[in-house]
C-alpha positions as semicolon CSV with decimal commas, in nm:
position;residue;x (nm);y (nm);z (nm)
1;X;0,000;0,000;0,000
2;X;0,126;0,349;-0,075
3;X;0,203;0,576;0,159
4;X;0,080;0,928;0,095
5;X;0,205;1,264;0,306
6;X;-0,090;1,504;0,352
7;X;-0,030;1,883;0,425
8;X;-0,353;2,142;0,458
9;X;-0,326;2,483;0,545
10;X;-0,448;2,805;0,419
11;X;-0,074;2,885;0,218
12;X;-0,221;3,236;0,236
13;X;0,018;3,279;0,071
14;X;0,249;2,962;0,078
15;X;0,612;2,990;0,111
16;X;0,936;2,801;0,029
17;X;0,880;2,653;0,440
18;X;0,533;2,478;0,307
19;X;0,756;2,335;0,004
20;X;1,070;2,223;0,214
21;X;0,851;2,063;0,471
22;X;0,707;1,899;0,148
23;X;0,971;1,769;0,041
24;X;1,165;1,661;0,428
25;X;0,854;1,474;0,448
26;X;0,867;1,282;0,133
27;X;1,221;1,195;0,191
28;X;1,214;1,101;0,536
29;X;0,889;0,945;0,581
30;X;0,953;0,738;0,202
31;X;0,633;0,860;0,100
32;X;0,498;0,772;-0,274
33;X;0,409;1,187;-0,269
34;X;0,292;1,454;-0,086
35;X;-0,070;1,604;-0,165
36;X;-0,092;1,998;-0,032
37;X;-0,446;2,058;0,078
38;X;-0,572;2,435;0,067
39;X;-0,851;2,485;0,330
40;X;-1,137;2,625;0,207
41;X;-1,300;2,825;0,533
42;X;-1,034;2,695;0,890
43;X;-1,261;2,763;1,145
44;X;-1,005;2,826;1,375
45;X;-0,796;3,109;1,210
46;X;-0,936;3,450;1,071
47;X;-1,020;3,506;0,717
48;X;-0,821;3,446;0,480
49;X;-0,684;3,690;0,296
50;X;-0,631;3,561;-0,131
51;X;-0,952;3,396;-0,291
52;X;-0,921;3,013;-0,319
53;X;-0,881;3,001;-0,659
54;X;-0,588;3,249;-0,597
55;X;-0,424;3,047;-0,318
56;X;-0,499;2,710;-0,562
57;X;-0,281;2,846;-0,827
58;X;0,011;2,971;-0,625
59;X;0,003;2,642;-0,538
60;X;-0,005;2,534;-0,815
61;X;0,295;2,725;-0,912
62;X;0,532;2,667;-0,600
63;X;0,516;2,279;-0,726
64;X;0,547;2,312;-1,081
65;X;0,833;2,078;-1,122
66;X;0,836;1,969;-0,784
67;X;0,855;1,558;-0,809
68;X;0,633;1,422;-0,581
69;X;0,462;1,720;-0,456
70;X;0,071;1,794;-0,588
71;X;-0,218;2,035;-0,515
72;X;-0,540;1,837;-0,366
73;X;-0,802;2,083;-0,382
74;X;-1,036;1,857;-0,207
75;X;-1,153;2,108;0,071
76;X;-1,160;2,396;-0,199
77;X;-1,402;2,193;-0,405
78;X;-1,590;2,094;-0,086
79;X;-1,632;2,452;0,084
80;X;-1,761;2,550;0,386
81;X;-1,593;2,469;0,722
82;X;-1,300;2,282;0,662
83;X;-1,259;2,030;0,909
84;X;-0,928;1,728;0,886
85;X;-1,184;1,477;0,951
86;X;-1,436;1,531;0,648
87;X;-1,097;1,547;0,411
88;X;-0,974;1,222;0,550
89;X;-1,273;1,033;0,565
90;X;-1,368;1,143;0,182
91;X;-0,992;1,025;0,082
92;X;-0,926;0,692;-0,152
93;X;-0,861;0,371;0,126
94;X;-0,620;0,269;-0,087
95;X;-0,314;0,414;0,078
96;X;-0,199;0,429;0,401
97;X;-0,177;0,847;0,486
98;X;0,063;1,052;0,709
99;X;-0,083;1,441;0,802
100;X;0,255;1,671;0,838
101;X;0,191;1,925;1,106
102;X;0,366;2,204;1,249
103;X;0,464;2,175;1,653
104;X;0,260;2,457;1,700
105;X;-0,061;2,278;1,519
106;X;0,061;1,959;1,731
107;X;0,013;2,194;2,058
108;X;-0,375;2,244;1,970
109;X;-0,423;1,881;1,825
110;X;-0,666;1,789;2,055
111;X;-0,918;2,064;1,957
112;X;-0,952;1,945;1,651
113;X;-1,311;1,784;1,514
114;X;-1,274;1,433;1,603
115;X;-0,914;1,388;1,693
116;X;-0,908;1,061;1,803
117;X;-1,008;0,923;1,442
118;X;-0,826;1,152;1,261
119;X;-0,463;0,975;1,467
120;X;-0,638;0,676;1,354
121;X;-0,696;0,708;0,998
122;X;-0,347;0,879;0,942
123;X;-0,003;0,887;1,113
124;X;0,082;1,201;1,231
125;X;0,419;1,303;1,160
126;X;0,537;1,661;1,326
127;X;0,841;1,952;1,206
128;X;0,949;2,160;1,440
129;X;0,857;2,548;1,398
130;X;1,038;2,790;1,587
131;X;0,943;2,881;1,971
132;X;0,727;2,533;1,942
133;X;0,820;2,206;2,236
134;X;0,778;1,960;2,017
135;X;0,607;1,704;2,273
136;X;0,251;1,598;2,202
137;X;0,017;1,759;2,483
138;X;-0,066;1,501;2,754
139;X;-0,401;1,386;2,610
140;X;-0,266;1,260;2,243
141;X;0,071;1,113;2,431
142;X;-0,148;0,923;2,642
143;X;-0,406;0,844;2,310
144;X;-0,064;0,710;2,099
145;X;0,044;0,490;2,375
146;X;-0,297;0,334;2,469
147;X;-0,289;0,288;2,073
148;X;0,019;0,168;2,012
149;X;0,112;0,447;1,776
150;X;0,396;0,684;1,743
151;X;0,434;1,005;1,653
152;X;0,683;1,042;1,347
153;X;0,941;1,335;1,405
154;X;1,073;1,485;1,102
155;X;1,404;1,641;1,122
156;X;1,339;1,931;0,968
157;X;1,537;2,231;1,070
158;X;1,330;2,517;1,153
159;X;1,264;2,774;0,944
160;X;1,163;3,141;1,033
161;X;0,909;3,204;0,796
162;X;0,526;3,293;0,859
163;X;0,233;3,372;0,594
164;X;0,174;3,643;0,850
165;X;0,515;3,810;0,820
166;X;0,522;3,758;0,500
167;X;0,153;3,943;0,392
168;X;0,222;4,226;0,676
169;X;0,594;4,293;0,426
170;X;0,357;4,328;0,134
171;X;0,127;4,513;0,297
172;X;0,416;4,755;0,381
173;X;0,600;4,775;0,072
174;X;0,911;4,545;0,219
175;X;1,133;4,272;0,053
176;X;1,001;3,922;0,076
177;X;1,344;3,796;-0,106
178;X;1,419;3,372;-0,056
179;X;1,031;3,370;0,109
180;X;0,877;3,295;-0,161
181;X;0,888;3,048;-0,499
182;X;0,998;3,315;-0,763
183;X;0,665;3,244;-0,995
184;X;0,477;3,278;-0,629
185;X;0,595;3,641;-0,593
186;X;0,524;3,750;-0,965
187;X;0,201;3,596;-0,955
188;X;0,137;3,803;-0,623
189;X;0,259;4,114;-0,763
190;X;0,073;4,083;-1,089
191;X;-0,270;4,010;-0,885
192;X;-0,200;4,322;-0,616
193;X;-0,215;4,048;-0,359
194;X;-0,207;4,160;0,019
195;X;-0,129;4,556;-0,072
């Protein structure tokens, strides 16, 4: 069975850290690929700020010629609330999946819709992000062991880059230089994206 990486977010907009987790993941984890997953409406972040058919194609574009990395739009075609569960459970069975989270998603794990299915549908496999522990809180620890699961570490070397900083530099006028995938900046610039 193959074994498929699965990253969501909002990449509002994403950045070369999205990609390079992408691809630590697909290395490490010896994954067949590794589908990016644009939410359509996370329910636990504000709005977002590029339309999804804008954040779609940037992806789009940051994995042009990426081998093994592909857009799922999946939530986008869905809409409404995006939820992990509802993307997991409306997945093929035919592969064995692996979500790729940040520490600081891992930290709020357990507030997810359904959490306990979601560990057991899909291995979760964590990066570190900067300022993040990287221990699971008490309540999935406790889940994993009962379970005889783990939760897969990737050693991926943190990288100081946030959609946040990077749409508050736009905003402002500033530099955004090795942040994002060249065609990923002129596609912002030619759309007037987060001025």
């Amino acid at each position: 069975m193959k074994r498929i990486g699965l990253l969501g977010g909002s990449f509002d907009p994403v950045h070369v850290a999205h990609i390079a987790l992408a691809q630590n993941a697909l290395q490490a984890l010896a994954l067949a690929e590794v589908q990016l997953i644009p939410a359509a409406n996370p329910w636990q972040r504000a709005a977002l700020r590029a339309t999804a058919e804008q954040r779609r194609d940037m992806l789009q574009l940051a994995v042009a010629g990426q081998a093994g990395l592909v857009v799922n739009p999946i939530e986008l075609e869905r809409g409404g609330a995006t939820y992990t569960i509802d993307t997991l459970r409306a997945l093929p069975r035919d592969a064995r999946y692996a979500w790729l989270l940040g520490a600081d998603q891992l930290a709020n794990f357990c507030t997810w819709r359904d959490w306990q299915e979601i560990a057991q549908m899909a291995d979760l496999a964590v990066a570190t992000r900067p300022g993040t522990a990287l221990d699971a809180p008490p309540e999935l620890a406790a889940w994993l062991r009962d379970q005889g699961r783990e939760l897969h570490q990737l050693p991926f070397a943190p990288m100081p880059v946030s959609a946040s900083d990077i749409r508050q530099r736009l905003a402002q006028g500033e530099s955004t230089d090795g942040l994002l995938a060249a065609p990923v900046a002129a596609y912002i610039a030619a759309h007037h994206l987060y001025r």
